[in-house]
C-alpha positions as CSV (number, residue, x, y, z in Angstrom):
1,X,-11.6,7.9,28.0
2,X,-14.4,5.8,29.9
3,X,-15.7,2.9,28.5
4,X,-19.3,4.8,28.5
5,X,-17.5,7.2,25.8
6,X,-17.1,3.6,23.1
7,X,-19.9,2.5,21.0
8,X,-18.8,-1.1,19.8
9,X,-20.5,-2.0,16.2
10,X,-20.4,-5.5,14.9
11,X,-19.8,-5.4,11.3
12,X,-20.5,-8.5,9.2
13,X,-20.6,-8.5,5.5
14,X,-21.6,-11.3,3.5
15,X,-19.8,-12.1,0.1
16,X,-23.2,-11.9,-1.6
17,X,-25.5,-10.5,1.1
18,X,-26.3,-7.0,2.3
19,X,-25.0,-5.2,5.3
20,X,-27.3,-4.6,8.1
21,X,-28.8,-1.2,8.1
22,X,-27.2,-0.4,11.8
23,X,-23.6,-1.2,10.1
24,X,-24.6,1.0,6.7
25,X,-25.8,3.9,8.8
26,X,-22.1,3.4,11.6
27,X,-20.1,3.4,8.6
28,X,-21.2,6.1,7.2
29,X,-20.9,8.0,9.8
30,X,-17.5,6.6,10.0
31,X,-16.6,7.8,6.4
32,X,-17.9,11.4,7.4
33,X,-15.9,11.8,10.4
34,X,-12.6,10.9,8.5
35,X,-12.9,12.6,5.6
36,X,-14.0,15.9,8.3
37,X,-11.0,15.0,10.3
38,X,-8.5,14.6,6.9
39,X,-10.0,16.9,5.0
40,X,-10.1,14.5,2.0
41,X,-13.5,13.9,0.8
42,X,-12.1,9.9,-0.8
43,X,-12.6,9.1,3.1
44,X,-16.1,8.3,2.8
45,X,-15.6,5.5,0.7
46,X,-15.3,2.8,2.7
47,X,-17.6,0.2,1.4
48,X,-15.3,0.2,-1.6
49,X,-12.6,-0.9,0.9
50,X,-14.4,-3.2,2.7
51,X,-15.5,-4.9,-0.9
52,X,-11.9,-5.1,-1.8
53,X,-10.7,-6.9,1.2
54,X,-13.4,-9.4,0.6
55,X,-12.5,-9.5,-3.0
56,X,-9.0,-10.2,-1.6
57,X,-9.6,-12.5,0.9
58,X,-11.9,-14.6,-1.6
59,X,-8.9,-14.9,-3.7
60,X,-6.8,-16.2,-1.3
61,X,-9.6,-18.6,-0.1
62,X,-10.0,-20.2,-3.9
63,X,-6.4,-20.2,-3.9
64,X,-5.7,-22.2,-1.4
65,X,-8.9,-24.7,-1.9
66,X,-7.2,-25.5,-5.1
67,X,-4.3,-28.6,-5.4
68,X,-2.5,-28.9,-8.6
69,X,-1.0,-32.1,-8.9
70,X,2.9,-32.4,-9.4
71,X,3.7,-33.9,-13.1
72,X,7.3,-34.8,-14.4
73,X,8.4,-32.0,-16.8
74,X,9.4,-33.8,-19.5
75,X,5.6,-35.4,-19.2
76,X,3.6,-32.1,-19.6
77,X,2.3,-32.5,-23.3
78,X,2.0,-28.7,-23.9
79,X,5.6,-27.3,-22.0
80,X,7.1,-26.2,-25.6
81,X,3.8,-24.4,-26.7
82,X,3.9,-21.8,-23.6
């Protein structure tokens, strides 16, 4: 394949923002190919994947910006109510 035969997308998504028309209109495309090319008409759902691998990746972020501090066990005033 030539490079001429590529079409090269940038796809940004912002966690509360909208996705820019060009990338809607290239992922949907996308979505129809696959599911044509599969056969399965789930395919064409990938801004459901996309908004789970944010979700996911915003997890990880929070969980990671958070430090819990180390205490003694026998200091922890609520270890025999949990």
């Amino acid at each position: 394949m030539s490079p001429q035969s590529f079409l090269f997308v940038p796809i940004a998504v912002e966690t509360l923002g909208t996705i820019a028309p060009c990338s809607l209109d290239f992922l949907a495309e996308m979505g129809r190919r696959l599911s044509a090319a599969t056969g399965d008409a789930r395919e064409t759902t990938l801004f459901q994947r996309i908004s789970v691998a944010i979700q996911r990746f915003n997890a990880i972020l929070i969980h990671e910006s958070v430090v819990v501090p180390e205490v003694e066990p026998d200091l922890w005033p609520f270890q025999h109510v949990f």
